[in-house]
C-alpha positions as CSV (number, residue, x, y, z in Angstrom):
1,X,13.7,-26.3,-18.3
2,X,12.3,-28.9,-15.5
3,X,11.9,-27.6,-12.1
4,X,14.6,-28.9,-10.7
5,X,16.8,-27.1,-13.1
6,X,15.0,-23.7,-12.4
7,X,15.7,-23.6,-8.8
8,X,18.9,-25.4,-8.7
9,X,20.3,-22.1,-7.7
10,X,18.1,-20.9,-4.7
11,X,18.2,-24.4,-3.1
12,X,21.7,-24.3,-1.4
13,X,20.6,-21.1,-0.4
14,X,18.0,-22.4,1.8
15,X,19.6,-25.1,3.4
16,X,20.1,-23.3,6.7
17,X,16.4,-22.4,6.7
18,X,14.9,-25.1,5.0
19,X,16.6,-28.5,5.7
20,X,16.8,-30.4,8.8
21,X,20.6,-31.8,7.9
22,X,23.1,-31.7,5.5
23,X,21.5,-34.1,2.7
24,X,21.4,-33.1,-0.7
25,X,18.5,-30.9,-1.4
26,X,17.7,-32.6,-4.6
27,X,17.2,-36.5,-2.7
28,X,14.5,-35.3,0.1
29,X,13.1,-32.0,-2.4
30,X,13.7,-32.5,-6.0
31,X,10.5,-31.0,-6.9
32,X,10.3,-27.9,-4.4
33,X,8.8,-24.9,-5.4
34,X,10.0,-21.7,-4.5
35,X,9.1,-18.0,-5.6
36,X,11.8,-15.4,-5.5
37,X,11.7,-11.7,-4.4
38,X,13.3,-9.1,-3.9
39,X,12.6,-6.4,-1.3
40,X,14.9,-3.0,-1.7
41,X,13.5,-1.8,1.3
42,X,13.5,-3.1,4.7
43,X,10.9,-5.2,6.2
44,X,11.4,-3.7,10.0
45,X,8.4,-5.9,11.3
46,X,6.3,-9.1,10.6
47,X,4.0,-8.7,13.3
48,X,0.7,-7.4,11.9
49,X,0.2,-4.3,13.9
50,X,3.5,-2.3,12.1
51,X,2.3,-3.3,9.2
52,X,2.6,-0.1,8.1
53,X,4.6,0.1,4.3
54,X,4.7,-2.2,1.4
55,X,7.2,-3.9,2.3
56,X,6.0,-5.1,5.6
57,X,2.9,-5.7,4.1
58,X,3.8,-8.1,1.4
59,X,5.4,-9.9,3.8
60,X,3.2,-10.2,6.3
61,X,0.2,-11.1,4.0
62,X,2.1,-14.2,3.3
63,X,1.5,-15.2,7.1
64,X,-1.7,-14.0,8.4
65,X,-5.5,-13.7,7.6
66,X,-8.2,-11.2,8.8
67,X,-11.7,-11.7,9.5
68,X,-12.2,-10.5,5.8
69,X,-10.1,-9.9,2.7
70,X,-10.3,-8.4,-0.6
71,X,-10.6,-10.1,-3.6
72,X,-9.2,-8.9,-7.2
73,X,-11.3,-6.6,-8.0
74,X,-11.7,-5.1,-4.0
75,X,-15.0,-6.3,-3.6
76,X,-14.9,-7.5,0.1
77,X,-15.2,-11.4,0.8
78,X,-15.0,-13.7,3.5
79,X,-11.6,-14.9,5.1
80,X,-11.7,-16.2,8.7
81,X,-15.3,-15.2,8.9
82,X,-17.2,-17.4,6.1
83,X,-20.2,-14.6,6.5
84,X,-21.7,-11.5,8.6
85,X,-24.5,-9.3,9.6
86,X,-24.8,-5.6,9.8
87,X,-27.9,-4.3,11.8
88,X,-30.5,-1.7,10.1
89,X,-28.8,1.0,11.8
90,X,-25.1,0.1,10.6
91,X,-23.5,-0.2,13.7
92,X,-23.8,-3.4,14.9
93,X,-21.5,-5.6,12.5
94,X,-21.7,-9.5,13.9
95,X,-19.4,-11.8,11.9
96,X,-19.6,-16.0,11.6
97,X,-16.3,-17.5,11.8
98,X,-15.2,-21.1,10.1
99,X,-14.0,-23.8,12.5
100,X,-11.1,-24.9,10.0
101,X,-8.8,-22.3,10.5
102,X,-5.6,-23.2,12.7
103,X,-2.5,-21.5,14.0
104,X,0.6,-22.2,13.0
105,X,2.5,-25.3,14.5
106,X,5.0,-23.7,17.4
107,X,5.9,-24.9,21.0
108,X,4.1,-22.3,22.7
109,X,1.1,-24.3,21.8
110,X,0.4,-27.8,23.8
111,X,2.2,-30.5,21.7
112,X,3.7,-28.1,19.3
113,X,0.3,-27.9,17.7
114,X,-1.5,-24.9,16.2
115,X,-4.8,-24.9,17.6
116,X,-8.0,-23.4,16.2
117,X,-8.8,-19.6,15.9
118,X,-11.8,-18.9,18.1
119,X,-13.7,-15.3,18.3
120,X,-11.9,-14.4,21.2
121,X,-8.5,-14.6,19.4
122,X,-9.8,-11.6,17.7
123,X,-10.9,-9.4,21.2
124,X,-7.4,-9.9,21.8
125,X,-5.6,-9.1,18.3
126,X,-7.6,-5.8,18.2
127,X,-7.0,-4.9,21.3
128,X,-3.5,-5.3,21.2
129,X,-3.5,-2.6,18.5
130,X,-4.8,0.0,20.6
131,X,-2.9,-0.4,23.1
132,X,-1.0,2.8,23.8
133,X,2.5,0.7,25.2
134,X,3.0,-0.6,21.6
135,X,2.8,2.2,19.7
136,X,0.7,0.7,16.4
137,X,0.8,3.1,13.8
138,X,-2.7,1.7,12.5
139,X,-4.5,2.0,16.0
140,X,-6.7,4.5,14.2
141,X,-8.1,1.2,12.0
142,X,-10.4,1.0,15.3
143,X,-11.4,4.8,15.3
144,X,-14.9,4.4,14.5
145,X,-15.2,1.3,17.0
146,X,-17.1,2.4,20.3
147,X,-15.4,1.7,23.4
148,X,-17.0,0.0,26.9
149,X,-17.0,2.1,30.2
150,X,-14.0,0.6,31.2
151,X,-12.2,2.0,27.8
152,X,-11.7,-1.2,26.1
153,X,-13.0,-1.8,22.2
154,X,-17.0,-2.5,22.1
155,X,-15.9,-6.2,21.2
156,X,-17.7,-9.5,22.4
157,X,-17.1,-12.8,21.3
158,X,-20.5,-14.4,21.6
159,X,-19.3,-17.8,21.1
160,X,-16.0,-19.5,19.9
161,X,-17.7,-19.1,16.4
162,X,-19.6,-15.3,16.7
163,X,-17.7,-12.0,16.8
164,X,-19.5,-8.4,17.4
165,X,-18.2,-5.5,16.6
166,X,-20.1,-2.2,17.7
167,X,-19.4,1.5,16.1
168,X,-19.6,4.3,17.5
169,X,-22.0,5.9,14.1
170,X,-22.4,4.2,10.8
171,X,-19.4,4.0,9.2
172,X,-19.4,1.9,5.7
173,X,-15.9,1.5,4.9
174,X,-15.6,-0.5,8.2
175,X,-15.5,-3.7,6.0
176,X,-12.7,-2.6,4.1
177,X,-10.4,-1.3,7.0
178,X,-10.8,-4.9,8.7
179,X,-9.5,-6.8,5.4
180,X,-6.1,-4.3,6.1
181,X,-3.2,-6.7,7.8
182,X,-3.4,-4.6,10.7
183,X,-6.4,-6.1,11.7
184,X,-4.7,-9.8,11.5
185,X,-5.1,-12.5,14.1
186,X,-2.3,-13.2,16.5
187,X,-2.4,-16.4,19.1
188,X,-1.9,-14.6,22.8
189,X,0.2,-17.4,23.9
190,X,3.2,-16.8,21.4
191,X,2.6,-13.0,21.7
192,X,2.9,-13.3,25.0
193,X,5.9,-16.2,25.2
194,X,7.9,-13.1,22.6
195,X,6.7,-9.9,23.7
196,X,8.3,-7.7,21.3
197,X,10.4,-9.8,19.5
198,X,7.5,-11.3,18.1
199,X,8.0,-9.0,15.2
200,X,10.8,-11.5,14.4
201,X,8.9,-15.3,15.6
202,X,5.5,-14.3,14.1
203,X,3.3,-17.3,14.3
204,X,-0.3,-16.8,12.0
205,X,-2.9,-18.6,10.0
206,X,-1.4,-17.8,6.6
207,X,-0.9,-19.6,3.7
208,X,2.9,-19.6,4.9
209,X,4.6,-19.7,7.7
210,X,7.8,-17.8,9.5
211,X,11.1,-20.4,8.7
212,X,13.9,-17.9,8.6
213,X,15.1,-14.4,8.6
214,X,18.7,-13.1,8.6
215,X,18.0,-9.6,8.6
216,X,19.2,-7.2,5.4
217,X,20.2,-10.8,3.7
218,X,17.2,-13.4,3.5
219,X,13.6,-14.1,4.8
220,X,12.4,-17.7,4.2
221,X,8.3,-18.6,4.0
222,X,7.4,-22.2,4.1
223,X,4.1,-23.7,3.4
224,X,1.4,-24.1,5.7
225,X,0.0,-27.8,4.8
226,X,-3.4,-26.7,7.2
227,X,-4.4,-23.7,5.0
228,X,-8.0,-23.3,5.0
229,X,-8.3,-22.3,1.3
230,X,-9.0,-24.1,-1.4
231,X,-8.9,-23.4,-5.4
232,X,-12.2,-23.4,-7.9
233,X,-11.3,-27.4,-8.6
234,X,-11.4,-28.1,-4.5
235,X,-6.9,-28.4,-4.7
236,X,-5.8,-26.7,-1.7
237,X,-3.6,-23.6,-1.6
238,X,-1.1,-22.4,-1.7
239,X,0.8,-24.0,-4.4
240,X,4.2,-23.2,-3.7
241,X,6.3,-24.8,-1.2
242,X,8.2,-22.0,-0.4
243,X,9.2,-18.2,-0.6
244,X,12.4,-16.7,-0.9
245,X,12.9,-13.0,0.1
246,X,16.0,-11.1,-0.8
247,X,17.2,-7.7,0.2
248,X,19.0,-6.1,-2.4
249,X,19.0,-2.1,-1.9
250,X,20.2,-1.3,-5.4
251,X,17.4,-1.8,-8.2
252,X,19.8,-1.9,-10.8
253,X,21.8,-4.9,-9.6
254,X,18.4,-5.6,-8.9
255,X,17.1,-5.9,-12.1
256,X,20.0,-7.5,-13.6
257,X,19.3,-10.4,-11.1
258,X,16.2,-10.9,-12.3
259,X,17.5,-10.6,-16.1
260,X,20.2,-13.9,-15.2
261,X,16.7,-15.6,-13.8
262,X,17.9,-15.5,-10.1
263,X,14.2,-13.4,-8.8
264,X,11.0,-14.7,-10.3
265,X,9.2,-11.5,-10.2
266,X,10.4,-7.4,-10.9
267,X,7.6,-5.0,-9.4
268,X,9.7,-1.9,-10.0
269,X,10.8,0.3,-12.7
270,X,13.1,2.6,-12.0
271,X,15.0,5.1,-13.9
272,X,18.2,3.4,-14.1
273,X,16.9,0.5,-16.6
274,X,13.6,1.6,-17.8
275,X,14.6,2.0,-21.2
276,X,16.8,-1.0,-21.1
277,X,13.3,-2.5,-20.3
278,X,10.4,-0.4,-22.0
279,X,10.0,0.7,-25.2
280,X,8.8,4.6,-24.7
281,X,5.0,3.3,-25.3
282,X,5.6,1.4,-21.9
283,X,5.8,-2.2,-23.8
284,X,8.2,-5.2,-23.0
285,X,11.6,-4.3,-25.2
286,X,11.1,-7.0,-27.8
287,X,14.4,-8.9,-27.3
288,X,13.2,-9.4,-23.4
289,X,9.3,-11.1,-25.2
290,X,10.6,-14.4,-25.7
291,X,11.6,-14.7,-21.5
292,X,9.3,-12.4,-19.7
293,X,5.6,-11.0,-19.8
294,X,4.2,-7.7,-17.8
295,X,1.6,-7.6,-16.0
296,X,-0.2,-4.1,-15.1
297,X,-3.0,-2.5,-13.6
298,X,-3.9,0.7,-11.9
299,X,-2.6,1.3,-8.7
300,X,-4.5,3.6,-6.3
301,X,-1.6,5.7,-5.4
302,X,-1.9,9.8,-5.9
303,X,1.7,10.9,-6.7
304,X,1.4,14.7,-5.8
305,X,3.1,18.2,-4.6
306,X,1.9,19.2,-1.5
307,X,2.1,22.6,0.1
308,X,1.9,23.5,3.6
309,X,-1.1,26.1,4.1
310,X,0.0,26.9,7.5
311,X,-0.3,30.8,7.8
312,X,2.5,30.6,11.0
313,X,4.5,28.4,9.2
314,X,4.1,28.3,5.5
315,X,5.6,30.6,2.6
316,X,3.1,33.8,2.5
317,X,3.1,33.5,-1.2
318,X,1.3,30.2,-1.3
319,X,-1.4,30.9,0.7
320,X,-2.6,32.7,-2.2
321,X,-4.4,30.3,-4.0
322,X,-3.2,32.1,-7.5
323,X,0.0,31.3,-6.9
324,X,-1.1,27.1,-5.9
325,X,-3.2,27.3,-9.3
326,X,-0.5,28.8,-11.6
327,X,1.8,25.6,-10.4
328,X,-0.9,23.7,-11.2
329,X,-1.2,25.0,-14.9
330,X,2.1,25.2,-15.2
331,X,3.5,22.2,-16.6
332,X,2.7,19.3,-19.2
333,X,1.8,16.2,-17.0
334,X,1.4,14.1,-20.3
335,X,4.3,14.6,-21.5
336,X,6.2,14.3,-18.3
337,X,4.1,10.7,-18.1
338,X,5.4,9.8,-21.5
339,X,8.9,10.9,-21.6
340,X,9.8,10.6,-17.9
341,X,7.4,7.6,-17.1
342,X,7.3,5.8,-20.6
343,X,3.7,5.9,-20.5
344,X,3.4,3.9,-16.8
345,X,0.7,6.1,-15.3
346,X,-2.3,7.9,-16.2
347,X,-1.2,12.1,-16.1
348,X,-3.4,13.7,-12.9
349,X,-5.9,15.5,-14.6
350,X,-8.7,15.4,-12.5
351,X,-8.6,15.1,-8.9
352,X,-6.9,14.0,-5.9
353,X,-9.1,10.8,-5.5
354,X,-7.2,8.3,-8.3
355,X,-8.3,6.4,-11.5
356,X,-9.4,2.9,-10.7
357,X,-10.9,4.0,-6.9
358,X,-14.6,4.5,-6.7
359,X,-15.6,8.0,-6.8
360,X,-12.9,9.4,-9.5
361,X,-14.6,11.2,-11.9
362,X,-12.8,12.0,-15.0
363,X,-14.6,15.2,-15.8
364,X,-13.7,16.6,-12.7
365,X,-12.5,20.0,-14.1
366,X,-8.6,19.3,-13.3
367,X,-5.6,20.9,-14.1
368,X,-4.7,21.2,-18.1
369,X,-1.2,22.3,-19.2
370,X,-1.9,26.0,-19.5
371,X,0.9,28.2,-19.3
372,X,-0.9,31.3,-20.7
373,X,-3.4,31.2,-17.7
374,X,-0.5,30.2,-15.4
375,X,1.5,33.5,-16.0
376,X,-1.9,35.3,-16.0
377,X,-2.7,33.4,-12.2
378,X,0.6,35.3,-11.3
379,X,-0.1,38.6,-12.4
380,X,-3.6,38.0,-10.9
381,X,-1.3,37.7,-7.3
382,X,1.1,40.3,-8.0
383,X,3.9,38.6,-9.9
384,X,3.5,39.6,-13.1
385,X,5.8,37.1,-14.9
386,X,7.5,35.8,-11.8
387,X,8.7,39.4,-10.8
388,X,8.8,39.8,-6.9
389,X,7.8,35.8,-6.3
390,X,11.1,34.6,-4.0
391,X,12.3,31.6,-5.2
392,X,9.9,28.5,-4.1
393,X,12.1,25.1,-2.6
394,X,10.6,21.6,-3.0
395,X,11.6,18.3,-0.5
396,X,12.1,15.6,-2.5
397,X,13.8,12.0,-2.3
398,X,16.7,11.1,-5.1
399,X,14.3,8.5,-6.8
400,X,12.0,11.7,-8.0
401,X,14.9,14.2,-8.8
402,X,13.8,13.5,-12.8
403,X,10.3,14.8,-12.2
404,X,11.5,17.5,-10.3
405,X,13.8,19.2,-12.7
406,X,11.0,18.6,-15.0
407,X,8.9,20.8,-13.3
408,X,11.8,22.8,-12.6
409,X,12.3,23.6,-15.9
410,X,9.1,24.2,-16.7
411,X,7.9,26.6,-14.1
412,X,11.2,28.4,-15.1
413,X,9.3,29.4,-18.4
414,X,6.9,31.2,-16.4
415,X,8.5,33.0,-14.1
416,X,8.7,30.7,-11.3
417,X,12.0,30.2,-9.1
418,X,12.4,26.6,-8.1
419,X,14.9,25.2,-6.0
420,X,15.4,21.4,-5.5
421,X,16.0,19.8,-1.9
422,X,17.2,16.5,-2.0
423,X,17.2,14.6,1.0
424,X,16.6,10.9,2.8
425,X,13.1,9.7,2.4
426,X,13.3,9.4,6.2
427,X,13.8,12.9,6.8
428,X,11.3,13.8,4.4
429,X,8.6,11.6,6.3
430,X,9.8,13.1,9.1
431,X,9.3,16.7,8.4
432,X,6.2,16.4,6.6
433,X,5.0,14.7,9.8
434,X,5.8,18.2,11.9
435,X,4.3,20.4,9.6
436,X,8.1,21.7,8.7
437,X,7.6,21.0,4.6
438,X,6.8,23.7,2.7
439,X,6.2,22.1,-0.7
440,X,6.9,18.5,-0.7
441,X,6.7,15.8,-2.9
442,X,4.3,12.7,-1.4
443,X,2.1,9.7,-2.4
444,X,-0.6,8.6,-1.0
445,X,-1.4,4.7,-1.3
446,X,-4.7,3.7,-0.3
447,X,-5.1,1.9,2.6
448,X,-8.8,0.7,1.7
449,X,-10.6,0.8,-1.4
450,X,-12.8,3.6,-0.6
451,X,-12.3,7.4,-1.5
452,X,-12.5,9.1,2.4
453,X,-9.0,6.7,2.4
454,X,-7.7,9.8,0.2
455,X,-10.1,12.9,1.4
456,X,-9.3,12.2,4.8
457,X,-5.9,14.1,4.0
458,X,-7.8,17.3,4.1
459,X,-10.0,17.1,7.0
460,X,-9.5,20.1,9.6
461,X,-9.1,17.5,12.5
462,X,-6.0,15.6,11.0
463,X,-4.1,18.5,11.0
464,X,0.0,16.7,11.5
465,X,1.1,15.6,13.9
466,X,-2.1,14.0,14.8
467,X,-3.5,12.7,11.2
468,X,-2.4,12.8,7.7
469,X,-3.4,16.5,7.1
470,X,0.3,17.0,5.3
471,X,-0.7,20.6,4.5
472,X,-2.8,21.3,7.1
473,X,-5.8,22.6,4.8
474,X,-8.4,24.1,6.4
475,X,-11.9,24.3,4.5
476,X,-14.9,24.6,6.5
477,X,-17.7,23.4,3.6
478,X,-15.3,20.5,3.0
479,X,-15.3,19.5,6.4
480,X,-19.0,19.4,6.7
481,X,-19.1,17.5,3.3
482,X,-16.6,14.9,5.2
483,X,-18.2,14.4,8.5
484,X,-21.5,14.3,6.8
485,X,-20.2,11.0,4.5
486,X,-18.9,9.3,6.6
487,X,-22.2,7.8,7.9
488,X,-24.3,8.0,4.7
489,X,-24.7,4.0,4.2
490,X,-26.0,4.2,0.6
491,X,-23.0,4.3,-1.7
492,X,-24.4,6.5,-4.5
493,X,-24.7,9.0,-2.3
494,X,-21.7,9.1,-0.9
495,X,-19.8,9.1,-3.6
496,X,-21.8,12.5,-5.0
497,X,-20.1,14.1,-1.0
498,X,-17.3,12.6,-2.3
499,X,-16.5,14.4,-5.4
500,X,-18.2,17.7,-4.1
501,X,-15.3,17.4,-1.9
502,X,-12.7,16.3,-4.2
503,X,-13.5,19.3,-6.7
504,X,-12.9,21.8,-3.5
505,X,-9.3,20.5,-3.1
506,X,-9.1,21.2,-7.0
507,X,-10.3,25.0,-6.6
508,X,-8.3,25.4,-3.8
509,X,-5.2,23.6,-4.9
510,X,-3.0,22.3,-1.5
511,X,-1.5,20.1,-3.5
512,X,0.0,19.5,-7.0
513,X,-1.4,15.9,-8.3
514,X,1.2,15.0,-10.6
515,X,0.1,11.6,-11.8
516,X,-2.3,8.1,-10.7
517,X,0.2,5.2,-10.4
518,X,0.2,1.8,-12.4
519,X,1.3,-1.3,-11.0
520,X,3.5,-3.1,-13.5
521,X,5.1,-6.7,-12.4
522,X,7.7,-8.7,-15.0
523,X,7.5,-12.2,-14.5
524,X,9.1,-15.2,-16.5
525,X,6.3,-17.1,-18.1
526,X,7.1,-19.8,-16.0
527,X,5.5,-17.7,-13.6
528,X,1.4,-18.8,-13.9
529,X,-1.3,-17.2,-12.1
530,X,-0.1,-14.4,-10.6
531,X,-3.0,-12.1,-9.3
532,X,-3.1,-8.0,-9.7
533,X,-5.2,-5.6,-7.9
534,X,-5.2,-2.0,-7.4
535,X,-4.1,-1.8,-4.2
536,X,-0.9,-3.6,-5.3
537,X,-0.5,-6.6,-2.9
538,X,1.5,-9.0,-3.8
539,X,-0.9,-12.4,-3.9
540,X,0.9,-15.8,-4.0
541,X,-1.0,-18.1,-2.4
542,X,-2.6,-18.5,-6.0
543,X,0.7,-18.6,-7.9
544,X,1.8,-21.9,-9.7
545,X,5.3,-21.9,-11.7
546,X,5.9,-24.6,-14.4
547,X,7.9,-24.9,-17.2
548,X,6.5,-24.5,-20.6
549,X,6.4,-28.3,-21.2
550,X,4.7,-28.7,-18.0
């Protein structure tokens, strides 16, 4: 099939975002490029600082760069900064920014013309996220950054070329929190032209630029002809002319549209078509071979039950930790991965901190199926068998009411009484957030591709509201472990606080881990280098789509 053939149908789509005037698509475009996909969520912002879910995210990392970024494999590399310094002591961090890297065209600039990023560009963009009127759910990215007498962020551009950054203490993951979008560049003059409704006119240095966006129906990329990045073989990127963003809530009709060839990518499986997909071993169906390939990876994101160790607030019965453990023993994760997952996931037996992350350890002593020693962890609390144990209820979203009655079901064979919750993933959020869930399901995606991303969950100090502290554990050795790793530079060492921590949470048990996520993405094979990584961006600046004659 040529390429005019493929994307015949998205064209006339496009025509009120992509074409001057009414003439035909094929005469001024025949060859136009453009990747389709589909969002079931709802991008709510595409300015960088709300930047704070996947679908935002993927988005937004289509139309702006950081000072740094993370390759494949999340080894940090240069971006906007080609190189940088850190001082002896590890709190000095001085980057060297490339002179080749250009706003977006937009009339807020003189002539309509993007102009080029200076270090200053940067004082501002990370200032705006800690400012308190905007509300930025990733101010805390600037945490560990000091702060000048007057309050503001300890950061100086030296020069148009030479940004400082100063910390507060050593703090090594620094270079992987500023790869994160919410530490993108934004030009102050469109900011400022916008105000808030620059989350709808974002202007950035991307490989594509902001065309169109009907809200709930279609968002429209273009490319950015004066991307600074260029391939191994010196061809600039990005390849593809354009990007197409649907919004379709319903992943079955989802998935059929990507079956007809109307999206170029699926990045979900959900229950409703899994086995139309997968065999139970997790491969391609064979009559879908010929059409499609998979693409998968590990994903560092800790699915989990989490239980609120709140003695105001929480059930008296789980603040034994006999009671925690016996969950724990108490059902098969491999076969719930197998049968309920068709293999897409690696079953959570070890500990919180996932496969594929620096610092999982698979030996960490985790959580076998053991329902002998589960029913003896109950006795052990004073509920022999289940006898006397009130029945236990677990939050949870429609899209995990399989696992649930799983584990329903199987805590039923040990005496344990659980009820199921269903409710709006919004109201879930929302209660977990005011310490009101009392055994909840959650995930936790990393953020940055170091381990304190996931330990940080148990720290005493983010207790909710004010951190991520879900189930408000409380563990004085493990908070001396965490404070103390946070400034140890050399990485071997830190990873041995790291899993000293991570087998506490295991003896202690505040949460369930249920399984360590994979990332899986269908593409047609006209679909050509499309780039995986554990943190499951979506990367398309690299992506090149040709037919098989091509």
């Amino acid at each position: 099939m040529s390429l005019t053939g493929l994307f015949r149908i998205i064209i006339p789509v496009l025509f009120l975002g992509l074409l001057p005037s009414c003439k035909s698509a094929f005469e001024e475009m025949p060859e136009l490029t453009v990747f389709r996909y589909n969002e079931d969520g709802n991008i709510t912002s595409l300015d960088p600082i709300y930047a704070r879910n996947q679908a935002n995210i993927w988005a937004i990392s289509q139309v702006f760069n950081s000072l740094l970024q993370l390759d494949t494999t999340l080894k940090v590399v240069p971006s906007i900064a080609h190189s940088w310094d850190i001082s002896d002591d590890g709190t000095l961090y001085t980057f060297y920014l490339r002179r080749d890297v250009f706003f977006h065209d937009h009339p807020a600039f003189e002539q309509g013309k993007g102009r080029q990023v200076v270090a200053e560009d940067f004082v501002y963009s990370f200032s705006r996220l800690v400012d308190p009127t905007l509300n930025s759910p990733g101010s805390w990215v600037m945490n560990a950054v000091d702060r000048q007498k007057d309050g503001a962020l300890a950061v100086e551009a030296v020069s148009d070329t030479v940004l400082e950054i100063r910390l507060k203490e050593p703090f090594p993951p620094m270079t992987g929190l500023l790869c994160m979008e919410y530490c993108s560049v934004v030009p102050r003059e469109v900011v400022e032209k916008y105000g808030q409704e620059f989350r709808q006119n974002p202007v950035g240095t991307g490989p594509f630029y902001y065309k169109y966006w009907k809200d709930g129906v279609k968002l429209i990329l273009r490319k950015n002809p004066r991307y600074f990045e260029y391939d191994e073989k010196g061809q600039p990127l990005p390849y593809l002319d354009a990007i197409a963003i649907s919004f379709i809530q319903d992943r079955q009709t989802a998935f059929l549209e990507f079956v007809k060839g109307n999206l170029d990518i699926l990045t979900r499986v959900d229950a409703s078509y899994k086995d139309e997909l997968l065999t139970p071993e997790g491969e391609l169906q064979p009559k879908y071979q010929d059409r499609f390939y998979a693409l998968t990876g590990n994903f560092l994101n800790t699915e989990y039950l989490g239980i609120l160790l709140d003695p105001e607030h929480g059930l008296t019965e789980f603040q034994q930790s006999h009671v925690r453990r016996a969950i724990n023993h108490g059902f098969d994760r491999e076969r719930m991965i197998r049968y309920l997952r068709n293999n897409m996931g690696t079953p959570a037996l070890a500990g919180f901190v996932p496969v594929g992350m620096p610092g999982f350890t698979q030996n960490m002593g985790g959580y076998v199926y053991d329902p002998d020693k589960a029913r003896a962890l109950l006795e052990e609390a004073g509920f022999p068998n289940g006898q006397g144990l009130p029945a236990i209820e677990l939050s949870t979203t429609g899209q995990y009411m399989d696992i649930a009655q799983y584990i329903q079901h199987e805590l039923a064979r040990i005496g344990i009484d659980l009820r199921i919750d269903v409710m709006p993933a919004a109201t879930l959020r929302e209660i977990m957030a005011k310490g009101e869930a009392h055994f909840f399901r959650g995930s936790w995606i990393a953020d940055y591709p170091d381990a304190e991303n996931y330990l940080a969950l148990f720290y005493s100090p983010n207790h909710t509201p004010q951190g991520p502290n879900y189930t408000k554990f409380t563990h004085e050795e493990f908070d001396r472990l965490y404070e103390a790793s946070r400034s140890i530079v050399s990485d071997s060492l830190r990873l041995t606080y790291y899993k000293k921590m991570d087998s506490i949470i295991i003896a202690e048990a505040p949460v369930v881990p249920l399984y360590y996520d994979q990332s899986m993405r269908f593409l047609p094979h006209y679909v050509k280098n499309m780039p995986t990584n554990p943190l499951n961006h979506l990367l398309l600046k690299t992506v090149k789509m040709k037919s098989e004659t091509d």
